[in-house]
C-alpha positions in Angstrom: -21.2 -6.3 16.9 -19.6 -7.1 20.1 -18.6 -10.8 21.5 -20.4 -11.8 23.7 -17.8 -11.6 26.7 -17.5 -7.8 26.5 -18.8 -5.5 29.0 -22.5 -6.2 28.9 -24.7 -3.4 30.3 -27.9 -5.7 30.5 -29.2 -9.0 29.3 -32.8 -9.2 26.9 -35.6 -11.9 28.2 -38.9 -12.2 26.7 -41.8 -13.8 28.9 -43.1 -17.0 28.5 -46.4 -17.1 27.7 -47.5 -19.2 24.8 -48.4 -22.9 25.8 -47.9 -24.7 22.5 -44.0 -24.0 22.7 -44.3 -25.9 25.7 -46.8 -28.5 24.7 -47.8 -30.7 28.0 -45.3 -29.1 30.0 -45.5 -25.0 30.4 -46.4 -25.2 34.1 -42.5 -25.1 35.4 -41.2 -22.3 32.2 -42.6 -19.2 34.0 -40.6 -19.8 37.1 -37.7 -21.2 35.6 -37.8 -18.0 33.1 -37.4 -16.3 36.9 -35.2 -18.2 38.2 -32.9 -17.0 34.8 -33.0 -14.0 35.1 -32.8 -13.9 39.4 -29.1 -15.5 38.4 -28.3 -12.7 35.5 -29.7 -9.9 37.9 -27.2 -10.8 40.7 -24.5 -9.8 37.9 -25.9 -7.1 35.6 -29.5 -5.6 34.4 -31.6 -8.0 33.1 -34.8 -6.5 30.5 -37.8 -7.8 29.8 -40.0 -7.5 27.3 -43.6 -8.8 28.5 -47.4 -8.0 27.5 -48.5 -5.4 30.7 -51.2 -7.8 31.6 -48.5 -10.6 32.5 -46.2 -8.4 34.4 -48.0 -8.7 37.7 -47.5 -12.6 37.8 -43.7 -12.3 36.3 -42.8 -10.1 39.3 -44.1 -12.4 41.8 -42.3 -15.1 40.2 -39.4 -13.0 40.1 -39.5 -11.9 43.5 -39.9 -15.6 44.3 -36.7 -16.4 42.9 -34.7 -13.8 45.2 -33.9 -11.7 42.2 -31.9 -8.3 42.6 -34.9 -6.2 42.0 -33.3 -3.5 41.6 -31.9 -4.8 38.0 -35.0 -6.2 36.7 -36.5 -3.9 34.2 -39.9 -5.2 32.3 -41.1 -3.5 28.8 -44.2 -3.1 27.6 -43.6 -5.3 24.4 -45.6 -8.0 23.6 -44.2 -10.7 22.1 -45.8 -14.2 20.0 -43.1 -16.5 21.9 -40.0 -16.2 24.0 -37.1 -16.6 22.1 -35.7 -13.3 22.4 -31.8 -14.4 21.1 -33.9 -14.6 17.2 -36.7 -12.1 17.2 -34.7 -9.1 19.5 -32.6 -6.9 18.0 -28.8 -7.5 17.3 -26.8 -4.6 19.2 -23.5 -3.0 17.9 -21.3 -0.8 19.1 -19.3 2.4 17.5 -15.8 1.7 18.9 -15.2 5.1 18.3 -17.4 6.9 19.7 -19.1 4.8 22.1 -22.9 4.6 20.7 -24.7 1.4 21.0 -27.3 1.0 18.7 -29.2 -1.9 17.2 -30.0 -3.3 14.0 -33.4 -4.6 13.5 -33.3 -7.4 10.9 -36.8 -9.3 9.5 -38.1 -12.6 11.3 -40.6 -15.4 10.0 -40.6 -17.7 12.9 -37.5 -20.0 11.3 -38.8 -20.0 7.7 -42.2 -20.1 8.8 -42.5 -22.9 10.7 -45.4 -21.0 13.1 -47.9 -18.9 12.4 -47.7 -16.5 14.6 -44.5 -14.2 14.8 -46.1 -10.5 13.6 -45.3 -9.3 17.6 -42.2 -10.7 17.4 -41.0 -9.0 14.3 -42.5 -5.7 16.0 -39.6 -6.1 18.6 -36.7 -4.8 18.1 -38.7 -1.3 16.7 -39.9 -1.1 20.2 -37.0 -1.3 21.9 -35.5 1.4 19.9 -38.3 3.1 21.3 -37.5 2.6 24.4 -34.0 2.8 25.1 -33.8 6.1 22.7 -31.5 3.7 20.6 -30.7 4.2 17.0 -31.8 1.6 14.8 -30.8 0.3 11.7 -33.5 -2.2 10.0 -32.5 -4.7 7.3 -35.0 -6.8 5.2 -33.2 -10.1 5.7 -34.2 -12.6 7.4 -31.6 -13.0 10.2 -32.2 -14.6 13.6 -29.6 -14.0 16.4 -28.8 -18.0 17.2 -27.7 -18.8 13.9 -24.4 -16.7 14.3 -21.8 -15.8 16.2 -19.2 -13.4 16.1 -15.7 -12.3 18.0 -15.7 -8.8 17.9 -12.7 -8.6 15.6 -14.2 -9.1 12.2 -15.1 -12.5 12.6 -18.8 -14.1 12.1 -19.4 -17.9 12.2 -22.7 -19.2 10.9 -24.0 -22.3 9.0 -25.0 -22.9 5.6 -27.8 -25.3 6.7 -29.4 -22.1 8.4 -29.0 -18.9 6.1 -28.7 -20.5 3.0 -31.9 -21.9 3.5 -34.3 -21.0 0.8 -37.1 -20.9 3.5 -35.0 -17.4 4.5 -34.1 -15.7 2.2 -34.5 -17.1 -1.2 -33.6 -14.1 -3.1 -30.5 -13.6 -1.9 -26.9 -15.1 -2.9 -24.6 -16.2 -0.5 -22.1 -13.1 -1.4 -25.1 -10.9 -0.7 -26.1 -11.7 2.7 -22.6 -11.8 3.1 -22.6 -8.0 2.5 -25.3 -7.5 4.5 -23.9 -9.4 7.4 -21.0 -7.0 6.8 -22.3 -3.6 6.3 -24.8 -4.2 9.6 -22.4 -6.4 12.1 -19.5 -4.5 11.2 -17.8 -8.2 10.3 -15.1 -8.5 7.5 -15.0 -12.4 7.0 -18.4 -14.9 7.1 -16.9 -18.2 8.6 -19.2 -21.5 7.1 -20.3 -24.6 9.0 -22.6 -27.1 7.5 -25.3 -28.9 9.6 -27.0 -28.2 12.6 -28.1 -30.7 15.3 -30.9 -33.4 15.4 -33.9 -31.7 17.2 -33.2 -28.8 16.2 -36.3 -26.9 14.1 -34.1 -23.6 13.5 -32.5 -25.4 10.4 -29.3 -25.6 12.3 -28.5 -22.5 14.6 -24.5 -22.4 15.0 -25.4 -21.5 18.6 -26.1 -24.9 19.5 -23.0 -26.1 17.7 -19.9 -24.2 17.9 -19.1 -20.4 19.3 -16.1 -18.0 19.7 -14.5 -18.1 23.5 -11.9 -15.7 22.1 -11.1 -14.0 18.9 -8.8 -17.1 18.0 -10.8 -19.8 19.7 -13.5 -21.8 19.1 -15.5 -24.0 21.3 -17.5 -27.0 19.3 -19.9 -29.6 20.3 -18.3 -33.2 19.3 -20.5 -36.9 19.7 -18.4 -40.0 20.2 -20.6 -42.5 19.8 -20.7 -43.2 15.9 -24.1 -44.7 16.2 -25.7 -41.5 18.1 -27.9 -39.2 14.8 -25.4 -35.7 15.4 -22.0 -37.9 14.3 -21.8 -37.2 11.0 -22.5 -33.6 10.7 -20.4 -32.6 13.9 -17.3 -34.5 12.9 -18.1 -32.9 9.7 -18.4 -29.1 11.6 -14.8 -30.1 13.7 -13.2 -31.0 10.0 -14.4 -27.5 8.4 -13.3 -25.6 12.0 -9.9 -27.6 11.8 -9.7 -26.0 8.3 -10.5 -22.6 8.8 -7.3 -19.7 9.1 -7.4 -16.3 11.2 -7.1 -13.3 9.4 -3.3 -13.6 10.1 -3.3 -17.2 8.9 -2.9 -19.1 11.9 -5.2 -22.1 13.4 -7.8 -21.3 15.1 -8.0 -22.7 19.1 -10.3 -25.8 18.8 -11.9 -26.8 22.1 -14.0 -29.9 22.1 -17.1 -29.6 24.2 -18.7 -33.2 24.3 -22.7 -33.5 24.2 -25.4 -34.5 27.1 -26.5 -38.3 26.2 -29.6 -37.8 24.0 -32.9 -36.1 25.6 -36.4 -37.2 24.6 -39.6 -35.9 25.5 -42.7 -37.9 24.4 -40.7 -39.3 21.8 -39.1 -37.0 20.0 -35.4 -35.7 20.0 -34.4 -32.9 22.4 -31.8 -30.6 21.1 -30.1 -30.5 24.0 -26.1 -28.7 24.0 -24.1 -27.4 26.2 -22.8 -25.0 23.2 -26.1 -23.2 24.0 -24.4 -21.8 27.1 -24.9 -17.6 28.0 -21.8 -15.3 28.6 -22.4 -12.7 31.5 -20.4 -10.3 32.9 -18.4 -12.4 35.5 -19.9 -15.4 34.6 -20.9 -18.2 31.9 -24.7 -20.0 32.3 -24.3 -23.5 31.1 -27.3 -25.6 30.4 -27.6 -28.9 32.3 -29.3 -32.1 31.5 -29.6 -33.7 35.2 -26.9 -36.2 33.3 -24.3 -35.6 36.2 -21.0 -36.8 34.4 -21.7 -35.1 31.6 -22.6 -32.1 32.8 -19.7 -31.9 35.0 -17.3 -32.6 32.3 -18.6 -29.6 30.2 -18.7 -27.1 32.8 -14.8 -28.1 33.3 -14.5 -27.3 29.6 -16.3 -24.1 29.5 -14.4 -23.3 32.9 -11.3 -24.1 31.0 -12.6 -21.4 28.0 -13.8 -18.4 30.5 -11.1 -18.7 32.9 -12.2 -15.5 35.7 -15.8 -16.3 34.6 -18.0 -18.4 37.0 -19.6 -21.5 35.3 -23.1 -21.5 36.5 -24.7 -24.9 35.4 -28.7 -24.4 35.1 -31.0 -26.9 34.7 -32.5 -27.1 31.5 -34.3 -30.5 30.8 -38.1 -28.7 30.7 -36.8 -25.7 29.0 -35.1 -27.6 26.1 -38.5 -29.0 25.3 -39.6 -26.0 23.7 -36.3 -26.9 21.1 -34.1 -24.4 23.1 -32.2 -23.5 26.4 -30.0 -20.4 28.0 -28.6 -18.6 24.9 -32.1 -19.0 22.6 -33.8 -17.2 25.1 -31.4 -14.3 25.7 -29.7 -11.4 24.0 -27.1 -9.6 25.2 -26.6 -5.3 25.0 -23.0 -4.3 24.9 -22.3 -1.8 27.6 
């Protein structure tokens, strides 16, 4: 598998369309969903996957949002929800010889939190299909956000997500190590703990911390010792200040400070700026509309992706449906 700042020939979406992920306030995802992927297409291909009868009103809105039509593609797969980063395939790459393929590995809607994922799961078959890809399929459950990986042999995931018994219950720890070897081509599993408040993935390390090069890390830190994510990201920052390279060294370890807390109705946002979206040329960041804050974290990320763009985008309605830019995406190695 790839890191995510290789050369990327396209960029996966999946449609909005189911109101409950949104509950109250689906009216502004559609376009923003456009808006997306008008910003990706201005840099590379941007895919689709979207039920036929909703592809007439997701043109218009992507027309609307000035997109570079030319590298918008929609597919014919429908799809329960739209969080194409955990029920899409997983791409890899034969160094070799070039070949991209996929791996398609099982999904039940986070441990089945939701009833209705059968499409989903259906996904990654269809793409095959498709793009006249070769697939390899897996009967773990694995969902894109909950790892991350820097193309050298090195994955980074949590224990609060695939140890889970809601997962894979079956399996030990060494064996979906094995798997996560054999299909991703890693050598070395690297384990955080706990994921952030909000969060209904059981802790996605895609929210928390993520490779910005094969010896750096990027991690979301809190300073306020009152504020419900202290414990468990001081506790990430200690494990990640702990870990060695291959060769033995330290890893890089960039702090990337969290948004204030977001509520909606109530209830805890989990809003991070870790959730940001490598392109080629350019990094997406999710914003809050918290302007210090979000200008501090772009600087980070800037200071990360040097040559890369950072592209805050606005994120606050988006994050209601408990994720932002890199939930929503999935990358396919060029």
């Amino acid at each position: 598998m790839p890191a995510e700042w290789e050369p990327q020939e396209a960029v996966w979406l999946s449609w909005p369309h189911r109101r409950a992920t949104w509950p109250g306030h689906f009216r502004p995802i559609p376009a923003k969903f456009a808006e997306i992927a008008a910003r990706i297409s201005r840099l590379e291909k941007v895919r689709i996957n979207v039920a036929g009868p909703l592809q007439k009103r997701a043109w218009a809105l992507i027309r609307k949002a000035r997109a570079d039509v030319a590298n918008i593609e929609l597919y014919d797969h429908p799809t329960d929800d739209a969080w194409c980063r955990d029920h899409g395939p997983i791409f890899v790459k034969n160094d070799r010889t070039g070949e991209v393929a996929l791996t398609d590995w099982s999904f039940n809607a986070w441990g089945g939190k939701y009833r209705h994922y059968k499409r989903d799961d259906q996904v990654p078959a269809k793409t095959a299909r498709s793009l006249g890809l070769r697939r390899f399929a897996n009967r773990m459950v694995l969902e894109g956000g909950s790892i991350d990986v820097n193309g050298q042999g090195l994955l980074l995931t949590t224990e609060a997500c695939l140890l889970n018994r809601n997962r894979n219950p079956r399996l030990s720890r060494a064996a979906i190590e094995r798997n996560l070897q054999d299909f991703l081509g890693v050598k070395t599993v690297l384990w955080l703990g706990e994921g952030i408040a909000g969060d209904d993935t059981d802790g996605h390390v895609d929210d928390l911390s993520r490779f910005f090069s094969p010896e750096g890390i990027v991690t979301a830190v809190e300073t306020n010792p009152s504020d419900a994510n202290y414990r468990a990201l001081a506790h990430n920052l200690e494990q990640l200040r702990g870990l060695r390279t291959p060769a033995g060294r330290r890893f890089e370890i960039v702090e990337l400070p969290m948004p204030r807390p977001a509520f909606c109705e109530g209830q805890r946002l989990p809003a991070t700026y870790a959730n940001f979206l490598v392109l080629n040329g350019a990094v997406l960041m999710p914003a809050f509309r918290q302007r210090r804050p979000d200008a501090v974290a772009a600087d980070v990320l800037a200071g990360c992706f040097p040559g890369r763009k950072v592209i805050p985008v606005d994120c606050l309605e988006l994050v209601w449906g408990l994720g932002t830019l890199h939930c929503i995406s999935q990358q396919q190695p060029a």
